[in-house]
C-alpha positions in Angstrom: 143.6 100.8 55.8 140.5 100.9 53.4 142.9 102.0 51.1 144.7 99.0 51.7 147.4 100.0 54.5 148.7 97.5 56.2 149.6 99.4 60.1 152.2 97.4 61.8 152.0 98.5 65.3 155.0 98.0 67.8 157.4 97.7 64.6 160.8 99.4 65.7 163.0 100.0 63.0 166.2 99.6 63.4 168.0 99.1 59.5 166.9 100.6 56.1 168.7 98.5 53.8 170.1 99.5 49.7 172.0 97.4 46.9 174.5 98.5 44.9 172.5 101.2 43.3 172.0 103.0 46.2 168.4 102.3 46.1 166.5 101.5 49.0 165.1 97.9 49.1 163.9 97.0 52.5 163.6 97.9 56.3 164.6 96.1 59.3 162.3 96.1 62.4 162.0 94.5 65.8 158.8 93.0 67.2 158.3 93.5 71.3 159.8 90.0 71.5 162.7 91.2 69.4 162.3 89.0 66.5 163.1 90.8 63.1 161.4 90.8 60.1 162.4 92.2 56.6 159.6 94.2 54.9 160.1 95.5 51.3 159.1 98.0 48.7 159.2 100.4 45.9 159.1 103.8 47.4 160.4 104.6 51.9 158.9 107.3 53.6 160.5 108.3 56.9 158.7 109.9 59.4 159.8 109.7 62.8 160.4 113.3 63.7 163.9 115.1 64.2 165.5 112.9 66.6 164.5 109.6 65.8 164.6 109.8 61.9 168.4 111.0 62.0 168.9 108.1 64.2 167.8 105.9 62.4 169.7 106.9 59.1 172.8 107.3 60.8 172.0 103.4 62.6 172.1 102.2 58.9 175.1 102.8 58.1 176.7 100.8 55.8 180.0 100.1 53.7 179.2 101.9 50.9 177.8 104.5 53.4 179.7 104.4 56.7 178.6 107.5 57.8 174.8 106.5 57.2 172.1 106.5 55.0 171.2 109.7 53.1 174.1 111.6 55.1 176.6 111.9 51.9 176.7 115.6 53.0 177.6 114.8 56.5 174.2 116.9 57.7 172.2 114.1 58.8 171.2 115.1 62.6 172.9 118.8 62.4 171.1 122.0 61.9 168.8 120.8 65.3 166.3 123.2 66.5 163.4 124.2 68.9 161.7 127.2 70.1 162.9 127.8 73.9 160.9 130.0 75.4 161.0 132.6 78.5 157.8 134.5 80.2 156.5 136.6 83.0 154.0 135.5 84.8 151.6 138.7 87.2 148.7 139.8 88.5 146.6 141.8 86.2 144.6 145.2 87.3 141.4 143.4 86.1 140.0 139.9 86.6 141.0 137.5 83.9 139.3 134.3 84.9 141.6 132.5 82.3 140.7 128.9 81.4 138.0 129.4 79.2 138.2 128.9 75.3 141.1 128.6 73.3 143.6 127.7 75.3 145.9 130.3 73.4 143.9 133.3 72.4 146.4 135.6 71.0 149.8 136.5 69.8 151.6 139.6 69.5 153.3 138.8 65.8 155.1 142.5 65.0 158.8 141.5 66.7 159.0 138.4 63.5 160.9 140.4 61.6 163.2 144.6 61.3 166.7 145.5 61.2 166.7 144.5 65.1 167.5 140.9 63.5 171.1 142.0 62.9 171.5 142.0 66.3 168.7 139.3 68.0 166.9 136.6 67.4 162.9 137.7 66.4 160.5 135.9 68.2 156.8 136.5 68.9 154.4 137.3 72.6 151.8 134.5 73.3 149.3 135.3 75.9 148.0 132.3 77.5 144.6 131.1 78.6 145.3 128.2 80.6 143.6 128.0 84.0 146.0 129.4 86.7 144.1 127.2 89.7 147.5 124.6 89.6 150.0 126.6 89.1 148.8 129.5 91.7 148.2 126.5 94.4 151.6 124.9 93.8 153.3 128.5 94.0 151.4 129.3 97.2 151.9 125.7 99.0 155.1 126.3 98.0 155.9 128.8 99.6 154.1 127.9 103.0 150.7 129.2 102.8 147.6 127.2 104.0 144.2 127.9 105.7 142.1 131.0 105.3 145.2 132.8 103.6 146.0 130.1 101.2 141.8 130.2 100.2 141.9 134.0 99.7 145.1 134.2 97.6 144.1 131.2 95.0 140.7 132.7 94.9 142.8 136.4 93.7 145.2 134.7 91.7 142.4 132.4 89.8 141.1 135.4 88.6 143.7 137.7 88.0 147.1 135.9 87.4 147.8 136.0 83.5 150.9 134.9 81.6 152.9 136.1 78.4 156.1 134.1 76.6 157.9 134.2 73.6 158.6 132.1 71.0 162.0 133.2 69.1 163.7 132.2 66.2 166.8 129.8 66.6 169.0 129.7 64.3 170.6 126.4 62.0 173.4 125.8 63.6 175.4 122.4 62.6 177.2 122.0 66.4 173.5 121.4 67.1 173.0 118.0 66.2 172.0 114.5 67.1 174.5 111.7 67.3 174.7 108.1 68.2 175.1 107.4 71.9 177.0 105.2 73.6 174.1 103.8 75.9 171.3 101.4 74.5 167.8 100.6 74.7 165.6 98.0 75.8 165.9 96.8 72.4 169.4 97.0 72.7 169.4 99.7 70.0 171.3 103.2 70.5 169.5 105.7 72.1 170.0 109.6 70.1 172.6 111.9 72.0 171.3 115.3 71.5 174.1 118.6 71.5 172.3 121.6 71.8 173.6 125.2 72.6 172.4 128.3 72.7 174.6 131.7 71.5 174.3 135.4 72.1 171.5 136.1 69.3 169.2 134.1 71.1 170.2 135.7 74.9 170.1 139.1 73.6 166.3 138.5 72.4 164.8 137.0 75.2 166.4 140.3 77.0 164.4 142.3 74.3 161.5 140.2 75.3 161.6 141.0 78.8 161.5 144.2 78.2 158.4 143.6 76.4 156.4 141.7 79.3 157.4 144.6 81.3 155.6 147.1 79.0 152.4 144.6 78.8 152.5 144.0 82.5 152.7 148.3 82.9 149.6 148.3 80.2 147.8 146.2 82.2 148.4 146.9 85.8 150.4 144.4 86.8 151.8 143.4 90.2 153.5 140.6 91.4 155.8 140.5 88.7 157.4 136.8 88.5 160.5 136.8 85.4 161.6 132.8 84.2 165.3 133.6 85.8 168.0 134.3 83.0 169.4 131.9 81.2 166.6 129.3 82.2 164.4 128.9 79.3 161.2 126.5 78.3 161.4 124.2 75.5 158.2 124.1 73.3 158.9 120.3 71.6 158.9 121.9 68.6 161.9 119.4 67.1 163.0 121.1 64.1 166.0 120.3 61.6 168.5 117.5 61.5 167.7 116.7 58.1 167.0 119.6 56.0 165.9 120.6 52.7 168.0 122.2 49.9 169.2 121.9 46.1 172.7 121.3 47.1 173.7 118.0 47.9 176.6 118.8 49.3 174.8 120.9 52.2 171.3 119.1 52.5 169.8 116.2 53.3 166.5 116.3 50.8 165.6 118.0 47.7 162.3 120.5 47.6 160.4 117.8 47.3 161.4 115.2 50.1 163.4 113.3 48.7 166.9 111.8 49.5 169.6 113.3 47.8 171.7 110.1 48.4 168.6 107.4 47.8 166.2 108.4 44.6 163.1 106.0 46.4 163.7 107.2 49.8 161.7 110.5 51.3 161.8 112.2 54.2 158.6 113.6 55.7 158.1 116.2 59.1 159.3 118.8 60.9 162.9 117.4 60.3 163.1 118.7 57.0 162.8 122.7 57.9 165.6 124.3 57.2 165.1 127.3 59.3 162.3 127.5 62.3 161.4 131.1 62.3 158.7 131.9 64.8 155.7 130.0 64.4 154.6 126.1 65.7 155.9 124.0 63.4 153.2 121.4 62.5 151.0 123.0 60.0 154.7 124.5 58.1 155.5 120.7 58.0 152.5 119.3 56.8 152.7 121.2 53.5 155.8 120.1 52.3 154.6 116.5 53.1 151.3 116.7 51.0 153.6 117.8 48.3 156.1 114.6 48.8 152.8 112.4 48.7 151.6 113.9 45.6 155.4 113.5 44.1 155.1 110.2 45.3 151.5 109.3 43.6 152.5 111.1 40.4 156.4 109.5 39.5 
């Protein structure tokens, strides 16, 4: 705002408009008492992650561009990805007392990459260092344990109970996508419909995980062994794809450095843009390409 920002807060978008030179030339947006206003520029970023950004490309559709903004390719809202995760949860040998400092202390990084990825997805080990009062006292209330014997087994579990997951690669797969759906929102706006899906490269490395936890659990002296059941996997919010970068128009949604492919004033910045997700939290990877979209910007 100092450097003269105007913040519009509780501004849903719901239309990027162009003219007949496919430039973009204003957006659309609601106010809570659903009154639209028109706001106009030179330059668009969008920013709204990689479900709501596809949305709203593919809500401004047009008939010069039916199938939506920027999506001349047909990839707007495929290529959808997030890090699902499994884990084993046990009582170490030693006292832990997790829950103090960071709340993730280390990772185990050497499974990112080897000729295993022929055959499975690479992922890495996080240990966590969350406290494990709540989640022992729901397990143990759970299943039926009060009084004395409830006190003495969340006092041994506070102090000893640890956890380990993984965090694997998925891969960019186009079936995995966000469309349209049918229903509507408050606004009276679409709400996204998410397709997601998950093959045999990913199943076959959370089995080479577990074997893993078992090893670290063995290392460590563990006992009570507790395995996420197959198939039932964690997702991590780390919303990755549906709009992704590339030099060929015809298979991508931006160029290297944000922008449109379809729209020369229109950029896309965020997570939405990876390509791939590899291993790794996705913020900081996403935050690099969108300094170097704002220094395009600020030097064309």
């Amino acid at each position: 705002e100092a450097a003269g920002a105007n913040l519009l807060p509780n501004a849903d978008v719901y239309r990027i408009e162009h003219d007949s030179d496919s430039r973009i030339t204003a957006v659309h947006y609601y106010d809570p008492d659903k009154i639209s206003h028109r706001v106009t520029g030179k330059t668009f970023v969008l920013a709204a992650n990689g479900i709501e950004s596809p949305k709203l490309l593919l809500m401004s559709a047009s008939d010069k561009y039916p199938n939506g903004i920027a999506n001349s390719s047909g990839m707007v809202g495929r290529n959808l990805m997030d890090h699902p995760s499994s884990s084993l949860t046990f009582d170490a040998e030693d006292e832990l007392w997790l829950g103090r400092g960071p709340q993730s202390p280390a990772s185990i990084n050497t499974l990112r990459d080897g000729p295993f990825r022929s055959e499975h997805a690479a992922f890495r080990l996080d240990f966590t260092n969350i406290s494990q009062v709540r989640a022992a006292t729901e397990d143990l209330i759970a299943a039926g344990v009060y009084g004395a014997k409830l006190e003495k087994q969340l006092r041994y579990r506070a102090a000893h109970q640890c956890n380990v997951k993984n965090v694997p690669e998925v891969l960019p797969v186009p079936e995995n996508r966000v469309v349209l759906s049918d229903q509507r929102d408050e606004l009276g706006l679409p709400k996204p419909q998410v397709h997601f899906s998950l093959g045999d490269y990913l199943h076959k490395a959370m089995a080479a995980a577990k074997k893993e936890y078992a090893r670290i659990a063995e290392l460590m002296g563990g006992t009570n062994l507790r395995y996420t059941p197959d198939g039932e996997y964690a997702n991590n919010q780390h919303i990755m794809g549906t709009m992704s970068m590339g030099d060929d128009p015809k298979d991508s949604v931006v160029d290297r450095y944000g922008r449109t492919h379809d729209h020369e004033n229109l950029f896309i910045a965020g997570t939405g843009v990876m390509p791939t997700a590899g291993t790794v939290n996705p913020t900081l990877t996403a935050v690099a390409p969108a300094f170097r979209t704002a220094e395009h910007i600020a030097h064309t």
